[in-house]
C-alpha positions in Angstrom: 86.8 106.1 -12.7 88.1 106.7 -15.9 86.1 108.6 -18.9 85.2 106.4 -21.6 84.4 107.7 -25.1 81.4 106.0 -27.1 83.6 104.1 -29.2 85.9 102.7 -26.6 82.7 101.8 -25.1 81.0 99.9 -28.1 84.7 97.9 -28.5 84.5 96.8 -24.7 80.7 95.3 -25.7 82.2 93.2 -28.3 84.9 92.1 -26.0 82.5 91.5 -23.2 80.4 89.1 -25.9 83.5 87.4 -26.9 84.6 86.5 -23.6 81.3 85.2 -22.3 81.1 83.0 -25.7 77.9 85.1 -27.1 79.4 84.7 -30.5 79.1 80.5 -30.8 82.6 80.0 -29.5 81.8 77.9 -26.6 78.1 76.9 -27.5 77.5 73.6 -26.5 76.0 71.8 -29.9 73.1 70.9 -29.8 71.9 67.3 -31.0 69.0 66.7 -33.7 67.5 63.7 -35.2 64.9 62.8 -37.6 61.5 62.6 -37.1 58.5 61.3 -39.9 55.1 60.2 -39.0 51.5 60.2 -39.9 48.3 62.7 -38.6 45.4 61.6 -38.6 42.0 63.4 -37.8 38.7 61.6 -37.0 40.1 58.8 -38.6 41.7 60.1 -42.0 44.6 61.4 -42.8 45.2 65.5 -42.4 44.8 66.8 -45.9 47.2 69.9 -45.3 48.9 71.3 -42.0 51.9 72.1 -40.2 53.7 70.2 -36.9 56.3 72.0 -34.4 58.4 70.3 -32.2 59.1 72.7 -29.4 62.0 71.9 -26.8 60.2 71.1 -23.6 61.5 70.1 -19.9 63.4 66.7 -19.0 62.9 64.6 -16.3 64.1 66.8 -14.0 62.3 69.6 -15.0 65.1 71.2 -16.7 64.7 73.2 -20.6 65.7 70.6 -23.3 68.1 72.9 -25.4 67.4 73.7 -29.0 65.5 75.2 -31.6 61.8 74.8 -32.9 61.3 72.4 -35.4 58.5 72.4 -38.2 57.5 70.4 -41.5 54.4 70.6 -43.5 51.8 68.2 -43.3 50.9 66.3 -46.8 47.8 64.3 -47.0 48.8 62.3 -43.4 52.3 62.6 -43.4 55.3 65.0 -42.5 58.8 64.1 -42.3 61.9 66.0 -40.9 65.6 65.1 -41.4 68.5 65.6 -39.0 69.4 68.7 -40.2 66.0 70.6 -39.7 64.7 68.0 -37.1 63.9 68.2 -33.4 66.3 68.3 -30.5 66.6 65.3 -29.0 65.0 65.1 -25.3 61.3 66.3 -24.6 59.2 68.1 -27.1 55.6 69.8 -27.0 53.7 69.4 -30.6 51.4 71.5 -32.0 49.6 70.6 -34.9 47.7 73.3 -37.0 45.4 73.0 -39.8 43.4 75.5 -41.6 40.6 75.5 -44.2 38.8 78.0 -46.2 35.7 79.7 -45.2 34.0 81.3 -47.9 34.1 84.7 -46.7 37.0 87.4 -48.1 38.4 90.4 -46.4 39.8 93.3 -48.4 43.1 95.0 -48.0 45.1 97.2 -50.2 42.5 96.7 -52.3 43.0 92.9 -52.8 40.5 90.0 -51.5 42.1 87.3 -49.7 39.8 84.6 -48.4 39.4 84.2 -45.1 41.1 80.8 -43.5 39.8 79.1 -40.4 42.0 77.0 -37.7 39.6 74.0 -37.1 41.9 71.6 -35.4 41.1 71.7 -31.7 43.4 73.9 -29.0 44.6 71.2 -27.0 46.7 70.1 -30.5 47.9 73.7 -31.3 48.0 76.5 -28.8 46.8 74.8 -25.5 48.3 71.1 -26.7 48.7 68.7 -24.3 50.6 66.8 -27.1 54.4 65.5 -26.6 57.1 63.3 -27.5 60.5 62.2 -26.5 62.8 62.3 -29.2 65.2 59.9 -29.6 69.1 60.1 -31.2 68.5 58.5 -34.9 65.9 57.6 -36.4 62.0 58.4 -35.3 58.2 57.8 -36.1 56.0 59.9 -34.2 52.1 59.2 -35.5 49.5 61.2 -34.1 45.7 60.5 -34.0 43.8 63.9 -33.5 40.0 63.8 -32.7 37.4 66.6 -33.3 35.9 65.8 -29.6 
């Protein structure tokens, strides 16, 4: 065994990251595609909201690579371009939606109202929602209910 000093150390790190292609050199790239649609709930469009495409499994079972996707929600309709769209394979959606309350909490000595998820779990943190993305072009619509 030889001694090694703290900086030698910390250089061998960076060399070890290198090597094992921590730094991007030998990522495989990961393919995205564009994805616009409507939301609807009980029958109208979502005023306001947010939708995440989240990598899921493939056929298989195994991880679809990639990143999160998200876009806001406009009176029914989102839409995502290639750049900031979803991997292409298997994704889990979650849908969220909030509306005001009519009750305030103070902090710092500023009220903020308070803001309610009303949008069921199954569409957001328990969703049972997906879609298989597609290379190009896509149109995911989703029809939320309250029940």
């Amino acid at each position: 065994m030889f001694p090694v000093s703290r900086k030698n150390s910390v250089a061998l790190f960076f060399c070890a990251l290198t090597l094992t292609g921590c730094f991007g050199g030998s990522a495989e790239h990961i393919e995205r595609a564009a994805v616009s649609g409507s939301v609807t709930y009980d029958g109208k469009p979502l005023p306001e909201g947010s939708i995440q495409f989240v990598p899921d499994v493939d056929a298989a079972g195994k991880p679809v690579r990639g990143k999160m996707a998200q876009a806001l929600i406009k009176d029914g309709s989102y839409s995502l371009s290639v750049e900031e769209g979803p991997a292409v394979g298997n994704n889990k959606v979650l849908i969220n939606a909030t509306r005001k309350t009519g009750k305030f909490q103070e902090s710092d000595g500023e009220k903020t109202e308070i803001m309610q998820q009303y949008v069921p779990a199954r569409y957001n943190t328990q969703t049972t929602l997906k879609y298989e993305v597609k290379a190009g072009e896509n149109t995911a619509d989703f029809t939320l209910e309250a029940k």
